[in-house]
C-alpha positions as CSV (number, residue, x, y, z in Angstrom):
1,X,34.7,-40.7,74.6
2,X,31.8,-38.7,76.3
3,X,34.4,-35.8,76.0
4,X,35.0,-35.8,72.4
5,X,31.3,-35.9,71.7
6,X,30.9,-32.9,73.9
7,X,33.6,-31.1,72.0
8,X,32.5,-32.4,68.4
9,X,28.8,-31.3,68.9
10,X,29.0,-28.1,70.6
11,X,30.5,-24.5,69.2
12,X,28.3,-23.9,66.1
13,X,29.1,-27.2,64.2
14,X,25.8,-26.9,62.3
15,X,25.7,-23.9,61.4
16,X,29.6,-24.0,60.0
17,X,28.5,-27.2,57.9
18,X,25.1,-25.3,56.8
19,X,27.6,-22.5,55.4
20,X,29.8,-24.5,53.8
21,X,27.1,-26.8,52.0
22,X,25.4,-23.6,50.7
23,X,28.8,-22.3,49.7
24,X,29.2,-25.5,47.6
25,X,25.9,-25.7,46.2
26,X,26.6,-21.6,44.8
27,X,29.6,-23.1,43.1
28,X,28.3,-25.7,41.6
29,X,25.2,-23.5,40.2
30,X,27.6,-21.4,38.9
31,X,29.7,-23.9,36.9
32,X,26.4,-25.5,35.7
33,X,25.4,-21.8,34.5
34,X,28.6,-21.9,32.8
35,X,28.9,-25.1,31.6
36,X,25.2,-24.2,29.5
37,X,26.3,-20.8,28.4
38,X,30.1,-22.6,26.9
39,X,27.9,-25.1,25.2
40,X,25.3,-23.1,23.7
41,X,27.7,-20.6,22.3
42,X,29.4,-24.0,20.9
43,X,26.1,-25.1,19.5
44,X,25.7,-22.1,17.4
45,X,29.1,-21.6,16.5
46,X,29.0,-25.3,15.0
47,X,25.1,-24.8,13.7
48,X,26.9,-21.6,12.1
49,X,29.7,-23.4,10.1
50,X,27.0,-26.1,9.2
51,X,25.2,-23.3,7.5
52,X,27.8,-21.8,5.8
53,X,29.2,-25.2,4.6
54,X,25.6,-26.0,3.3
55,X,26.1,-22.6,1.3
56,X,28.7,-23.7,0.3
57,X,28.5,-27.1,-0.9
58,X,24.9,-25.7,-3.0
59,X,26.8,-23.2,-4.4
60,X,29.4,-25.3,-5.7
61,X,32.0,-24.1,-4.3
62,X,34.6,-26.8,-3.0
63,X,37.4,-24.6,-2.2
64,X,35.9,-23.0,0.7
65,X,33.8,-26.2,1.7
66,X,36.9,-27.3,2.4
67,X,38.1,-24.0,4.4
68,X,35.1,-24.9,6.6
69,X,35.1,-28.1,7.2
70,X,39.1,-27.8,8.2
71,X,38.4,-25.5,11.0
């Protein structure tokens, strides 16, 4: 048993598992920045077709209410 633990602890362990937690936290910033950019372009796409369904609607225009709203 002593032999194992003097194999598992020597040879840079730390510093491996440092690298590889920092790796892992990169990635998951990166899918975070992602995940915000994918749903604020989604946000103003769907504040967009709001708008122009508002338009839309005031203007009386049914036909293309309904173009909207079937996207």
């Amino acid at each position: 048993m002593r032999e194992f633990i003097n194999a598992a602890t020597t040879g840079g362990g730390g510093v491996t598992a440092g690298g590889v937690f920092s790796g892992q936290l990169i990635i998951a910033l990166a899918g975070l920045i992602l995940m915000a950019c994918f749903g604020s372009w989604g946000a103003y796409l769907r504040w967009k077709d709001s708008k122009a369904l508002r338009e839309a609607l005031d203007a009386g225009d049914i036909r293309t209410a309904i173009k909207i709203r079937s996207k």
